[in-house]
VOMAR-379450 format. One record per residue: residue number from 1; residue in three letters; x, y negated, z negated of N, C-alpha, C in turn. Coordinates in nm, 2 decimals. Example, Ala and Ser with C-alpha at 12.3 -4.5 7.8 and 13.67 -1.06 7.14 Angstrom:
residues 2
1  ala  1.32  0.57  -0.78  1.23  0.45  -0.78  1.32  0.33  -0.78 .
2  ser  1.28  0.22  -0.71  1.37  0.11  -0.71  1.29  0.00  -0.79 .
end
This chain:
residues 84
1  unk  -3.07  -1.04  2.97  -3.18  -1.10  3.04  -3.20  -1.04  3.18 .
2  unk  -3.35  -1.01  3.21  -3.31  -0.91  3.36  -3.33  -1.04  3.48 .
3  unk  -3.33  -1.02  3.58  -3.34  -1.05  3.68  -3.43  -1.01  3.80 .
4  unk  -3.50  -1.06  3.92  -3.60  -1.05  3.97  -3.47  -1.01  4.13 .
5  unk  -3.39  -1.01  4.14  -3.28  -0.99  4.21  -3.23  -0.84  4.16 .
6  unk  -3.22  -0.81  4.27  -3.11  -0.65  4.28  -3.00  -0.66  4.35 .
7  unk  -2.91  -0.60  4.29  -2.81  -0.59  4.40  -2.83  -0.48  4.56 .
8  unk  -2.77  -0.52  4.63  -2.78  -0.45  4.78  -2.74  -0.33  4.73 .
9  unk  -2.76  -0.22  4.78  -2.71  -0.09  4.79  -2.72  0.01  4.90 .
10  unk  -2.60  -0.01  5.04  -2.67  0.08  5.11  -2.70  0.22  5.11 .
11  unk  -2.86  0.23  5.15  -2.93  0.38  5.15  -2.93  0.44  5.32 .
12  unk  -2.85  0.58  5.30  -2.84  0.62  5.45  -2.92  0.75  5.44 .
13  unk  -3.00  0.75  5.51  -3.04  0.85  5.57  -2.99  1.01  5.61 .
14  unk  -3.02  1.12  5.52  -2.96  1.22  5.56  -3.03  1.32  5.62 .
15  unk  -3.02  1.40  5.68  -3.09  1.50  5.77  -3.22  1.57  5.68 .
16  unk  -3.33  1.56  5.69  -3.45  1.59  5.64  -3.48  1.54  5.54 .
17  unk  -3.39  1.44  5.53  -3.45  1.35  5.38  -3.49  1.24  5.39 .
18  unk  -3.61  1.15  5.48  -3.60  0.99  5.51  -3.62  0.94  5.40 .
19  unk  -3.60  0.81  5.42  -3.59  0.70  5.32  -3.70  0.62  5.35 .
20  unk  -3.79  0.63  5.27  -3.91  0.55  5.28  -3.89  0.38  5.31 .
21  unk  -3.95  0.33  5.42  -3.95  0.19  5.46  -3.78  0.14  5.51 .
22  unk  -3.73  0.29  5.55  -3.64  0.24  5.62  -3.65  0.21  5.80 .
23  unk  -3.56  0.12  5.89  -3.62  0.13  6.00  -3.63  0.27  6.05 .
24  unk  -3.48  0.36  6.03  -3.53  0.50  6.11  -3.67  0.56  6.07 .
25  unk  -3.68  0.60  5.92  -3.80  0.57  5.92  -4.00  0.55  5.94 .
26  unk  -3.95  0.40  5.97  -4.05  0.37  6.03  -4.05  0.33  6.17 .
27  unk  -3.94  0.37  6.25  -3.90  0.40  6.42  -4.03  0.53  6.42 .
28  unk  -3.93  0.64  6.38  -3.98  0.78  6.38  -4.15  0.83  6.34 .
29  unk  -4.20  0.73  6.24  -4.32  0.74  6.24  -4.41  0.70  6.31 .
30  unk  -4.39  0.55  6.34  -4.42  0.50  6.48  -4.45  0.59  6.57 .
31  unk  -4.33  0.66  6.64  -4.32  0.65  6.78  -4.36  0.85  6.74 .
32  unk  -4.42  0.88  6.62  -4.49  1.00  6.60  -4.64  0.99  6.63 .
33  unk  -4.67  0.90  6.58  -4.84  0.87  6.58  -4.86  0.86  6.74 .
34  unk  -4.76  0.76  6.79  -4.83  0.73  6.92  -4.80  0.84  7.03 .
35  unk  -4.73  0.91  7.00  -4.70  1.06  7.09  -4.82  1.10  7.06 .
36  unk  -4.83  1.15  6.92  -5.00  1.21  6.95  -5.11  1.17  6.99 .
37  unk  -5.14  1.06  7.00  -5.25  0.99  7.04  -5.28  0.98  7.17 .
38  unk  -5.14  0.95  7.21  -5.12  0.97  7.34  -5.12  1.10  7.41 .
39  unk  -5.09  1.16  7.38  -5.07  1.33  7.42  -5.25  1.40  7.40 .
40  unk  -5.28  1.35  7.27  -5.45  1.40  7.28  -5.54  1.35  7.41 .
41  unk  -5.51  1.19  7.39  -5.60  1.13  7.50  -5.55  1.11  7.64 .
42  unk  -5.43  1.11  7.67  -5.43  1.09  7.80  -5.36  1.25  7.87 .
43  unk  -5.31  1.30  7.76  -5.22  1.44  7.82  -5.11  1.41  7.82 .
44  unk  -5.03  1.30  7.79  -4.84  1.27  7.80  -4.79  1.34  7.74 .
45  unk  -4.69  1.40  7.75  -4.58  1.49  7.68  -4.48  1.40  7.61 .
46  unk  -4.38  1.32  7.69  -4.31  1.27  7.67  -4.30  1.17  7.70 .
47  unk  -4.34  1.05  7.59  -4.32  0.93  7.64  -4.24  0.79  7.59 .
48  unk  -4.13  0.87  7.54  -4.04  0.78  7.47  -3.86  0.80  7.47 .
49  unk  -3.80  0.71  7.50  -3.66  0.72  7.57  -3.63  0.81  7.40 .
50  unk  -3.48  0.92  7.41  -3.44  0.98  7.29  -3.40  0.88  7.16 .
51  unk  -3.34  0.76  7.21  -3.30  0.71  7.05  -3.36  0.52  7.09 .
52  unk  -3.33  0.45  7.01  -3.38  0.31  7.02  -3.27  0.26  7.02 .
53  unk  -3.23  0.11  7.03  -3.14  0.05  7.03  -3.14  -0.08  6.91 .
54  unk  -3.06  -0.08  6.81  -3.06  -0.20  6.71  -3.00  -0.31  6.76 .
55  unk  -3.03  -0.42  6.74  -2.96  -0.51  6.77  -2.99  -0.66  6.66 .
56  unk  -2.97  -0.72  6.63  -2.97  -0.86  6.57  -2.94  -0.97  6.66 .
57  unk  -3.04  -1.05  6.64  -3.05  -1.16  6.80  -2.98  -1.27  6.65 .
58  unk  -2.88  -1.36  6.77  -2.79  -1.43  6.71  -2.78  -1.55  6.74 .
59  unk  -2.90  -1.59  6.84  -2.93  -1.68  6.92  -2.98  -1.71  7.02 .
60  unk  -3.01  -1.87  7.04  -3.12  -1.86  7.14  -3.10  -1.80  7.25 .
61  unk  -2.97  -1.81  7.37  -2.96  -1.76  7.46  -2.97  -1.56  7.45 .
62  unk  -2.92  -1.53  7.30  -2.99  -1.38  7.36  -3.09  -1.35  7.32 .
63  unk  -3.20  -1.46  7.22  -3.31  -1.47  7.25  -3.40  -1.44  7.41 .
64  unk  -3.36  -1.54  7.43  -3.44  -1.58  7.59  -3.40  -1.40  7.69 .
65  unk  -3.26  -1.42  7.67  -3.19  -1.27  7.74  -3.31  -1.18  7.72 .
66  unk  -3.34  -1.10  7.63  -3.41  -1.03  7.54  -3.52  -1.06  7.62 .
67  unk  -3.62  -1.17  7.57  -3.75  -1.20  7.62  -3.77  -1.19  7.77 .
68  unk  -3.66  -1.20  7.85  -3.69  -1.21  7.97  -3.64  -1.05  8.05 .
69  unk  -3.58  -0.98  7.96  -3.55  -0.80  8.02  -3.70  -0.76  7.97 .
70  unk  -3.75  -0.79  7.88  -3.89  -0.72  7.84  -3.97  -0.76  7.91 .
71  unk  -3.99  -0.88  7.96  -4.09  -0.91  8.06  -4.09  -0.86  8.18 .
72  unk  -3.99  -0.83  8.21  -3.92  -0.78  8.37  -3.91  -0.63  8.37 .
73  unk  -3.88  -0.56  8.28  -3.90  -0.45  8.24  -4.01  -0.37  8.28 .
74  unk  -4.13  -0.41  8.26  -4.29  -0.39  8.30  -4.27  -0.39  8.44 .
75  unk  -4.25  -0.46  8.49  -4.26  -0.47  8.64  -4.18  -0.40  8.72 .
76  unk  -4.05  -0.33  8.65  -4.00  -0.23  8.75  -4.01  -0.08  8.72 .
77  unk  -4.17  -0.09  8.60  -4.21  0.04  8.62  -4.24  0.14  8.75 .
78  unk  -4.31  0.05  8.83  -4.34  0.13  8.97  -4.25  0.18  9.05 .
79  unk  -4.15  0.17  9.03  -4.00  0.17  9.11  -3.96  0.28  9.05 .
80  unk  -4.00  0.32  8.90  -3.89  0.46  8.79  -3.97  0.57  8.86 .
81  unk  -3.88  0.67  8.91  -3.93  0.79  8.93  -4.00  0.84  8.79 .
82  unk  -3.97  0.81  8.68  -4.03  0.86  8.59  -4.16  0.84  8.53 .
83  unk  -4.26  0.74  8.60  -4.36  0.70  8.57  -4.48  0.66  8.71 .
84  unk  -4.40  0.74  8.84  -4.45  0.70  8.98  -4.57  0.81  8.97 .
end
């Protein structure tokens, strides 16, 4: 009798081989489109830190933590040599 359930299997990613709908992925494709888009229309070269950070939020307080470095985040753009 089959089942509508699979078992887990992890799939890793190896050097020129992605794995479709995985986060790297869909990190890397992301942050491919909008380099170009960006790079056509406004002229940016570089506009994205080298790797991302994974995390799993485990609750409210690093909820809120989280929500409130990204809000704050924005506002000490004017301050980064890198975007003055």
């Amino acid at each position: 009798m089959g089942t509508i359930y699979r078992a887990h299997t992890e799939i890793h990613e190896k050097f020129g081989k992605p794995v479709v709908g995985s986060i790297p992925t869909i990190i890397r494709t992301y942050k491919a489109a909008v380099s170009r888009i960006s790079g056509r229309t406004m002229g940016y070269k570089h506009i994205w830190h080298r790797n991302y950070w994974e995390h799993i939020i485990t609750n409210d307080r690093e909820y809120e933590s989280i929500v409130a470095y990204i809000a704050c985040n924005a506002e000490n753009w004017s301050s980064d040599p890198d975007f003055s």
